[in-house]
C-alpha positions in Angstrom: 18.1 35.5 0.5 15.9 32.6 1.8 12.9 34.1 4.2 12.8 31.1 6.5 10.4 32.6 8.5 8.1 33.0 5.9 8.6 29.1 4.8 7.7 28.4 8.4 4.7 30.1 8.8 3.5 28.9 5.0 4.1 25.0 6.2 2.2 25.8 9.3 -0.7 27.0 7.6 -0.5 24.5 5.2 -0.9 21.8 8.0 -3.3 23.9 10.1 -5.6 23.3 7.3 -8.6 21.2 8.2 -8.4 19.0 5.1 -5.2 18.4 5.8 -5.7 17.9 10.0 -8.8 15.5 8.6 -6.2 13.6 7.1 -3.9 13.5 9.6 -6.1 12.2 11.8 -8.1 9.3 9.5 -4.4 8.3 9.0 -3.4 7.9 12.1 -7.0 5.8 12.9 -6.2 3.7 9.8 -2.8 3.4 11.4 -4.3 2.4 14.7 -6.3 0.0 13.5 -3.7 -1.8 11.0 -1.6 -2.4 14.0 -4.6 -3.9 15.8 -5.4 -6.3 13.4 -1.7 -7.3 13.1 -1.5 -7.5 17.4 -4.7 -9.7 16.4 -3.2 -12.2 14.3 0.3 -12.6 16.2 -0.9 -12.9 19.9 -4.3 -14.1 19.1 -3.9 -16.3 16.3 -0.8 -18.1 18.0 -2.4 -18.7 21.4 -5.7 -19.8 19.2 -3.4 -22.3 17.4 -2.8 -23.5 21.0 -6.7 -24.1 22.0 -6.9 -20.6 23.7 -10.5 -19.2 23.0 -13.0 -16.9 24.6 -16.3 -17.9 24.5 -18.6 -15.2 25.8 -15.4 -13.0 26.7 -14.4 -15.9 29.3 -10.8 -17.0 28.9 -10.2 -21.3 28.3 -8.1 -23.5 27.1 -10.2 -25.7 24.8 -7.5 -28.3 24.3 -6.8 -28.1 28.5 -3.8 -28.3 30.7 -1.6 -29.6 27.6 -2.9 -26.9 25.2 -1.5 -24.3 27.1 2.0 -26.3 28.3 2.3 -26.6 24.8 2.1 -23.0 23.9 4.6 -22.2 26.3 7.0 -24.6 25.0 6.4 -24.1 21.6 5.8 -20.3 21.4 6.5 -18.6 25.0 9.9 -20.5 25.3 11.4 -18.4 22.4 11.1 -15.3 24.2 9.5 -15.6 28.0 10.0 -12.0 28.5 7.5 -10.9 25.4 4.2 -12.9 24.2 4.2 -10.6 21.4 8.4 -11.3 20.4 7.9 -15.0 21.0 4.9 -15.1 19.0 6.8 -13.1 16.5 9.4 -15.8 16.2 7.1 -18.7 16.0 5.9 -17.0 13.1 8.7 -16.6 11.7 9.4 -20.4 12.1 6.6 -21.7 10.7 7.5 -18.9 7.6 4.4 -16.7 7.6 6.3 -14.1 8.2 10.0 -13.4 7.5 12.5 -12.6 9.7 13.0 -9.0 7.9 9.0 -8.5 8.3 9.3 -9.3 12.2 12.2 -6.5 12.4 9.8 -3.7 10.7 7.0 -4.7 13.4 9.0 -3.1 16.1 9.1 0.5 13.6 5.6 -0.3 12.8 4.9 -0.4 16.6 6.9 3.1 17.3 5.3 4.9 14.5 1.4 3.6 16.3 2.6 4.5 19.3 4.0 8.6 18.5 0.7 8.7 16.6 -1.2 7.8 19.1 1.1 9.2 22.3 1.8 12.6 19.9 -1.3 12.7 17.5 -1.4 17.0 18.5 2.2 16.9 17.3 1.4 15.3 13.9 -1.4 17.7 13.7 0.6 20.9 14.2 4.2 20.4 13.8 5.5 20.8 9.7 8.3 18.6 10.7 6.1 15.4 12.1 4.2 13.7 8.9 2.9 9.8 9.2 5.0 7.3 7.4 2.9 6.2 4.4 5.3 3.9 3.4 5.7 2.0 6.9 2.1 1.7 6.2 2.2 0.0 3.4 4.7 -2.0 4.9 2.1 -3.2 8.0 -0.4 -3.7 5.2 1.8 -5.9 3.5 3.0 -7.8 6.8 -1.1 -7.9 7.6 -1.6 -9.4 4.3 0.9 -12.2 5.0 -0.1 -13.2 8.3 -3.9 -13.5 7.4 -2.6 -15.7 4.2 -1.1 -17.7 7.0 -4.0 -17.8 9.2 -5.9 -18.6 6.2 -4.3 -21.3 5.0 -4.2 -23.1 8.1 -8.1 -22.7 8.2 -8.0 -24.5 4.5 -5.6 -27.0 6.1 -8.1 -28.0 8.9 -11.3 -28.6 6.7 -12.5 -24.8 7.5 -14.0 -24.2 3.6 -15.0 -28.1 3.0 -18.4 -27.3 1.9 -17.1 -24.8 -0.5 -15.1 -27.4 -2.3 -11.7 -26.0 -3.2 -10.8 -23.3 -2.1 -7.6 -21.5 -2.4 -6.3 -18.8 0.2 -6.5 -15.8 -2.6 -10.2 -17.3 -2.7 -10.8 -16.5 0.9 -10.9 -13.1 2.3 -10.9 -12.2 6.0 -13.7 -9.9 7.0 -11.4 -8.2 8.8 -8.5 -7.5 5.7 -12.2 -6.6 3.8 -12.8 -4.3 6.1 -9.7 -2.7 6.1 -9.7 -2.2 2.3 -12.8 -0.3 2.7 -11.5 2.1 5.1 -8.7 2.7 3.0 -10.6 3.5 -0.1 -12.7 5.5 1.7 -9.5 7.1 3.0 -8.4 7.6 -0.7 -11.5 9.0 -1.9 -11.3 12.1 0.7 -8.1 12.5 -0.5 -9.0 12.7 -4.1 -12.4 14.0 -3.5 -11.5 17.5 -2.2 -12.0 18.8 1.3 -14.7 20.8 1.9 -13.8 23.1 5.6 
């Protein structure tokens, strides 16, 4: 006979661990902060593309009236109810993203928001793990878009004084970034936990 009971209480004090609540909660940070950086380059980005900028924190449209009419035909008119959806598809029409990618943004988006809305429940609940592999998936999506974002720097004259430049050349401080808090993430992981 299966003792249940005493499965239960083992996961429990498996998760109750504090190497393990360490890395529960580093995860859900990297999480966090992966789905920043993609809000980043689909809202941002797109509206930047459009002129929008904030200088010293203060809102403007650089390119003026018809910067921002032409977002909002170009971008906003593919979904006025969502910035973030419309900015979505213009991505997906100008193919930095495809449209399978845009449909895993939306699980991406759930998963941030239970870690963030029910972080205690990851932390104490056996059933309630992080999705590693939805992670990878935002990192991969995150990876795309800054190629995009990249390239259209490289299109516009951006790395000129570097001579050529290709977009595997040029890293974003911010996908840099990233990597380092990931291997740092690793190395706990592999390093041992020390209570």
């Amino acid at each position: 006979m299966v003792d249940v009971d005493g499965q239960l209480l083992s996961k429990l004090q498996a998760k109750l661990e504090p190497s393990r609540m360490r890395s529960t909660l580093a995860f859900a940070g990297l999480f966090q902060v992966t789905h920043e950086l993609i809000k980043r380059n689909v809202l941002d980005e797109v509206k930047a593309f459009y002129g929008y900028s904030r200088p010293l924190g203060d809102p403007v449209w650089i390119t003026g009236p018809e910067g921002r009419a032409a977002y909002e035909r170009a971008v906003i008119a593919l979904d006025p109810r969502s910035p973030f959806r419309a900015s979505l598809l213009w991505l997906v029409n100008s193919e930095a993203i495809a449209p399978e990618q845009m449909e895993v943004l939306e699980k991406i988006y759930g998963h941030r928001h239970q870690l963030t809305h029910e972080l205690d429940r990851y932390l104490v609940d056996p059933a309630f793990e992080p999705d590693v592999d939805l992670f990878a998936e935002a990192v991969s999506i995150l990876r795309s878009l800054t190629r995009f974002w990249t390239q259209v720097e490289i299109d516009i004259g951006t790395f000129a004084e570097h001579g050529d430049v290709t977009v595997d050349e040029a890293t974003p401080l911010s996908l840099a970034v990233l990597q380092l808090a990931i291997d740092a993430y690793v190395q706990g992981l592999e390093g041992g936990h020390q209570s």
